[in-house]
C-alpha positions as CSV (number, residue, x, y, z in Angstrom):
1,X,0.0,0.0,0.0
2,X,1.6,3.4,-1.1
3,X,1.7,6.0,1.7
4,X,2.9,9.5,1.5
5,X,3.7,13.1,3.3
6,X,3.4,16.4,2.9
7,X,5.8,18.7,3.8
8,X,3.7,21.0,5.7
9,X,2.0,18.0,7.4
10,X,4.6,15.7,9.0
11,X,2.5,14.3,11.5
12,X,0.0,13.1,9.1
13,X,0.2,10.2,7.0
14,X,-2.3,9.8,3.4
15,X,-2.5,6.8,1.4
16,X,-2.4,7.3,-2.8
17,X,-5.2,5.6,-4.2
18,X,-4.2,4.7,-7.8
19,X,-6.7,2.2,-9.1
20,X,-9.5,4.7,-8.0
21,X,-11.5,2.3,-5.5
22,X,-13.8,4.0,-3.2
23,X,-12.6,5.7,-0.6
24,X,-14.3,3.5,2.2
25,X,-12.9,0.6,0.3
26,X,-9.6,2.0,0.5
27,X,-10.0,2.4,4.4
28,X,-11.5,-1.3,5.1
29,X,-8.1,-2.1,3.5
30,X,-5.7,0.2,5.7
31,X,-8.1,-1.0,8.8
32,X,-7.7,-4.5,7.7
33,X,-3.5,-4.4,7.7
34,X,-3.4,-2.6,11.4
35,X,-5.5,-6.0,11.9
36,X,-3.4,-7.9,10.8
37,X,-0.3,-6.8,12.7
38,X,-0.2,-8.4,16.2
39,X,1.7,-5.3,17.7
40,X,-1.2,-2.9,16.4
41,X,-4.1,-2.3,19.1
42,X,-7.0,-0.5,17.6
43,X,-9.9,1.0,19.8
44,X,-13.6,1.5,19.7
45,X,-14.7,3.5,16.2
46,X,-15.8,7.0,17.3
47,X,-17.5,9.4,14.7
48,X,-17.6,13.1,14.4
49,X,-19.8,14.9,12.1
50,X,-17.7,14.5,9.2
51,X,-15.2,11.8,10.7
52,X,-14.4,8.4,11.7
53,X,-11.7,7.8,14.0
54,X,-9.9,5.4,15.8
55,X,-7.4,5.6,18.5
56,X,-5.0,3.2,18.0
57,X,-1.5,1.8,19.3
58,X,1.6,0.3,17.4
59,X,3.9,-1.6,20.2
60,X,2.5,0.7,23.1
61,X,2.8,3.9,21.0
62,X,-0.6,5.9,20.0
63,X,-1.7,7.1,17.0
64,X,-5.0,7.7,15.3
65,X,-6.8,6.0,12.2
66,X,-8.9,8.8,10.6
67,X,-11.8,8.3,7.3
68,X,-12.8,11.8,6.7
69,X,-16.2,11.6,4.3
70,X,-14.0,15.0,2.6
71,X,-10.6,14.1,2.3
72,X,-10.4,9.8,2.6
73,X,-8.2,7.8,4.9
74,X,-5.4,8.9,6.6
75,X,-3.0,8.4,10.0
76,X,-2.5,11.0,12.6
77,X,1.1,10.6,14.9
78,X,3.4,12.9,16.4
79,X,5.8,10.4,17.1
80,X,8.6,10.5,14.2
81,X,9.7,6.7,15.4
82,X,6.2,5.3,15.1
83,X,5.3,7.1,12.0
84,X,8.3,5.4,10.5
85,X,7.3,2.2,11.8
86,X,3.9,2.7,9.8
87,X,5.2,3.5,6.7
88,X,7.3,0.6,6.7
89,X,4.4,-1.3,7.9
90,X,2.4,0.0,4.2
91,X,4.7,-0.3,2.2
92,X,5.6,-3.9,2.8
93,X,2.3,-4.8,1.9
C-alpha cells in the first residue's frame, strides 16, 4: 500500500489511491493491515460529524486512524519513530 507526506503535514500520513476504489474501500483495507499486525491495538470507532476515528496503538505507541467523508483515509502521529514504523508497515504490503 503506497503512503505519503506532505511537507507541511509531518505528522500526518495519506495513502495514494491509484486504481480509484472507493474511498471506504480503501479504508477497510488500511483497517484491515493494522489488523493484521499483532503489535497494532486499535480502539472503539468513534465518529464526528464529518469523521471516523480510531485511536490506536503500534507496540504501546498511540496514534489515530482517521476516514474523513472529505478528504479519505489517513494516520494521525506525532511520534517520528512510530510514524516510520507505519510507513514501513504499508509499504511492505
Amino acid at each position: 500500500m503506497k503512503t505519503y507526506q506532505l511537507d507541511h503535514e509531518p505528522n500526518r500520513l495519506g495513502f495514494t489511491n491509484y486504481q480509484r476504489i472507493d474511498e471506504e474501500e480503501l479504508f477497510n483495507g488500511i483497517l484491515s493491515c493494522l489488523q493484521d499486525n499483532p503489535d497494532v491495538k486499535i480502539g472503539v470507532k468513534k465518529t464526528g460529524p464529518s469523521e471516523d476515528y480510531y485511536h490506536c496503538s503500534l507496540s504501546g505507541s498511540s496514534f489515530t486512524l482517521l476516514y474523513d467523508i472529505d478528504y479519505g483515509a489517513s494516520i494521525y502521529c506525532d511520534k517520528p519513530d512510530t510514524m516510520q514504523e507505519l510507513i514501513r508497515l504499508f509499504e511492505a504490503k
